[in-house]
VOGU-3710 file (C-alpha; in Angstrom, 3 decimals, decimal comma):
1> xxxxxxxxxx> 0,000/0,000/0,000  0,938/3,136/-1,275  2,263/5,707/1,986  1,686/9,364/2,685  0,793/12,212/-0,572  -0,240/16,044/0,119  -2,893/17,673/-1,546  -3,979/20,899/-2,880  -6,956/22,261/-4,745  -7,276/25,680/-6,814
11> xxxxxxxxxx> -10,566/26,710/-7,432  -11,724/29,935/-9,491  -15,091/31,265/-8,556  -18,118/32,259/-11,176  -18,680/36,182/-11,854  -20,742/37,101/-9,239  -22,845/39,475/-11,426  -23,609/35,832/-13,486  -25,538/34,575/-10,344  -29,111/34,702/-10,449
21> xxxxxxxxxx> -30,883/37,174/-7,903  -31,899/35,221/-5,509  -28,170/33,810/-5,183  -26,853/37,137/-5,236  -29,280/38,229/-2,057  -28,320/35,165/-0,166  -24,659/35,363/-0,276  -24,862/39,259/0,681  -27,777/39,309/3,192  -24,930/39,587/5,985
31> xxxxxxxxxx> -22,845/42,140/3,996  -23,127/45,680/5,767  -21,654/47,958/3,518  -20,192/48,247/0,247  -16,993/47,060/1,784  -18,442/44,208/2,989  -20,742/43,483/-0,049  -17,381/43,763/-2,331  -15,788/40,932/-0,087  -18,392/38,644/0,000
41> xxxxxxxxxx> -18,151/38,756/-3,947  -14,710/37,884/-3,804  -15,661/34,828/-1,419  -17,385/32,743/-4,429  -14,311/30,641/-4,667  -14,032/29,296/-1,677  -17,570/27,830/-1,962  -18,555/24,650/-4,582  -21,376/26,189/-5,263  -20,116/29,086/-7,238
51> xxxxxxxxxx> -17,038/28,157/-7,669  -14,910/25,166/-9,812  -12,093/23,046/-9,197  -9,441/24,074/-11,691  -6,055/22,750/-10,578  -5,558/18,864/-7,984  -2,021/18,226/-6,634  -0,870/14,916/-4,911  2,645/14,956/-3,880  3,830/11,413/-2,752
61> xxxxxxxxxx> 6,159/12,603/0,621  8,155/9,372/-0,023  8,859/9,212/-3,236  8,801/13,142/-3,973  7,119/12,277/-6,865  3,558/15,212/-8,031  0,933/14,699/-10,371  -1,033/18,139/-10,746  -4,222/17,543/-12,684  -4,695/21,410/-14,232
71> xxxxxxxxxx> -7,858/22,737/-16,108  -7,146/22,178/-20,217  -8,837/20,710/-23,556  -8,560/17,565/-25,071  -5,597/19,304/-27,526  -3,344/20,167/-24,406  -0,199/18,018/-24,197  0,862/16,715/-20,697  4,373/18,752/-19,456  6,826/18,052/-16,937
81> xxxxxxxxxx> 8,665/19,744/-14,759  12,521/20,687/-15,655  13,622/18,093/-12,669  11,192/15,633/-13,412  9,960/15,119/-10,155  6,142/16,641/-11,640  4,114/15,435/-13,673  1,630/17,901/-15,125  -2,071/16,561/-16,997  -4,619/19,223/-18,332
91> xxxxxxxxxx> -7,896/17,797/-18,240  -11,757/19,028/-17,370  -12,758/18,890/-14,241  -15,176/16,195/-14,023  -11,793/13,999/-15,779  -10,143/15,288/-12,756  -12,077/14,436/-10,110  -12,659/10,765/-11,358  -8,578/10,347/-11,883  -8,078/12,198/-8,151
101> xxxxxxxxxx> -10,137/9,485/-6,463  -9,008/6,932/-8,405  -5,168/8,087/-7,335  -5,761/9,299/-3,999  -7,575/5,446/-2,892  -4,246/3,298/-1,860  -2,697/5,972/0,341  -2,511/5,177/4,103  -2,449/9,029/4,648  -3,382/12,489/3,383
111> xxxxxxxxxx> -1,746/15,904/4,493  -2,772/18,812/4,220  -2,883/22,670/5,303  -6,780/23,365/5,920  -7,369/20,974/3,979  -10,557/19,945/6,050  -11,400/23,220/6,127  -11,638/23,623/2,554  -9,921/21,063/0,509  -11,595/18,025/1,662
121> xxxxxxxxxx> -15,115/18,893/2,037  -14,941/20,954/-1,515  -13,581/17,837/-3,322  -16,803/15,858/-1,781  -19,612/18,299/-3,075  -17,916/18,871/-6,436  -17,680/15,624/-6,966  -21,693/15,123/-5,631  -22,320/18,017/-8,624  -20,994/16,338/-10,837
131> xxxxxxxxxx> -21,670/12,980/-10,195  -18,294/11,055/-9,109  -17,940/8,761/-6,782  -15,301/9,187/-4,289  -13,102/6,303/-3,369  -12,868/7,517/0,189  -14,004/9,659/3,099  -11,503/12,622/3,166  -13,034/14,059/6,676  -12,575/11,581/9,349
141> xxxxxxxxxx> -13,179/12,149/12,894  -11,371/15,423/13,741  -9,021/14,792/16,586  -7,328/11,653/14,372  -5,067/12,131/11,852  -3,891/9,121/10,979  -5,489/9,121/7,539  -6,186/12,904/7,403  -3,254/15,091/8,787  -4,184/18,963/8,412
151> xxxxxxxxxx> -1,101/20,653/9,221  -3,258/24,046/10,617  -4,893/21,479/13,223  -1,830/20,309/14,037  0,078/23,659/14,387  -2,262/25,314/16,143  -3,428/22,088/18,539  -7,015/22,072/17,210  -7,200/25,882/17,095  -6,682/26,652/20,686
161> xxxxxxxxxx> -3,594/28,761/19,662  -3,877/31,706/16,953  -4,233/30,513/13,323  -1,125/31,564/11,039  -1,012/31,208/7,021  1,181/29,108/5,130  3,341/31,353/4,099  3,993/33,084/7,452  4,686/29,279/8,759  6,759/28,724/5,937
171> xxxxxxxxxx> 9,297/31,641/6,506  9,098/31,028/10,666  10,158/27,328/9,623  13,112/28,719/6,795  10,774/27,149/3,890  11,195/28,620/1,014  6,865/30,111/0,127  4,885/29,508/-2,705  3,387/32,602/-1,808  6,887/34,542/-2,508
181> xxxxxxxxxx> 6,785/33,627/-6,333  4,442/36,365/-7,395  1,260/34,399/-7,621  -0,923/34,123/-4,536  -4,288/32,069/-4,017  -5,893/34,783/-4,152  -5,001/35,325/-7,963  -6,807/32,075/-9,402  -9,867/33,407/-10,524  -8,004/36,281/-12,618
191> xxxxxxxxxx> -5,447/33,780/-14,028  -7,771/31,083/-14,417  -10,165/33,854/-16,622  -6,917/34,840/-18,615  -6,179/30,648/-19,519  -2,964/31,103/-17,380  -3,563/27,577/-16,445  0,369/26,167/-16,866  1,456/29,094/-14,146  -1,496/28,048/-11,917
201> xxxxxxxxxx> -0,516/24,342/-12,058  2,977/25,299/-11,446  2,147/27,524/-8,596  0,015/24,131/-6,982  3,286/22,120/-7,137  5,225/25,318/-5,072  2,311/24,698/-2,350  2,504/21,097/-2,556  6,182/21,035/-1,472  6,249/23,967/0,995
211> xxxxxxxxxx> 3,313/21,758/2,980  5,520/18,537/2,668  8,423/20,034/3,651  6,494/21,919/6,446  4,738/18,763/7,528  8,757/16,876/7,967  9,857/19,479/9,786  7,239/19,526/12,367  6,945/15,401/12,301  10,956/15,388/12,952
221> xxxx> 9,991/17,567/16,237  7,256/15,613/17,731  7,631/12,719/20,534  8,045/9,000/19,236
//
């Protein structure tokens, strides 16, 4: 049986002016302010209702071997990366979810930074949407994390300490940031609307390793 892989989603959210009315009220009917109105527009990515997956990473932490499944057509050519070590594979995103849970199945373990705040939970209702089957539950009890490890549970002991970003952890720990490449999270949708799909992938495989090398360091600290 395959060992431990991290994961990573990138999602890009629908215009929110696309949204029918009564969507529009519901997702602003706690808004106060234009402030707070333009925010809560912003926020239809992080939801998979209004938003799509566009970019999967799995990083096996053993083998330092990625696969990135990135949005693309049938006429985009797989790439790798100059070392090798990542395999990139445009496909739609229904192709992706059924080749994610057909991948993710044999591993003993899956880490992740909020991934069960986001990751997990948004693979399970796109998938629902679109009708795939997962191969497995990706939200276990909480307080185990044998087969889910979410690195902010685990930093910040189940939230009873402040929560910190991945990036700030990253440059507390020394580990080199995804988010110091140019490209942040909170770029997808813009990217994702201007086809920049090969920089999004790449940027996925940035936050794949900064979490695996953020999860070693903190495993190589804790008790045996």
């Amino acid at each position: 049986m395959m060992s431990r892989v991290v994961l990573d989603i990138e999602t890009s959210g629908v215009p929110f002016d696309t949204l029918d009315a009564d969507a529009q009220t519901y997702l602003l009917k706690f808004a106060n302010g234009d402030d707070e109105r333009e925010e809560e527009k912003r926020k239809v990515n992080l939801y998979p209702y209004t938003a799509r997956i566009i970019c999967i990473g799995m990083l096996n932490i053993d083998s330092g071997q990625a696969r990135v499944y990135v949005e693309g057509g049938e006429e985009d050519e797989p790439w790798d990366s100059e070392d090798a070590t990542t395999r990139y594979i445009p496909a739609g995103e229904r192709e992706m979810l059924e080749r994610f849970w057909e991948d993710i199945a044999p591993y003993r373990q899956i880490v992740t930074f909020n991934g069960r705040g986001f990751d997990a939970p948004f693979l399970h209702v796109r998938s629902a949407l679109l009708g795939v089957k997962a191969s497995r539950n990706l939200m276990p009890p909480r307080y185990g994390s044998s087969s889910h490890f979410d690195l902010l549970d685990q930093l910040t002991f189940f939230h009873a300490t402040r929560r910190f970003n991945l990036d700030f952890l990253c440059t507390a720990f020394g580990i080199d940031s995804p988010k110091r490449h140019g490209i942040t999270g909170h770029d997808m949708n813009a990217l994702a609307a201007e086809g920049r799909f090969r920089e999004i992938a790449e940027y996925n495989a940035r936050d794949l390793r900064a979490t695996r090398d953020l999860y070693l360091r903190w495993m190589a600290a804790q008790p045996d």
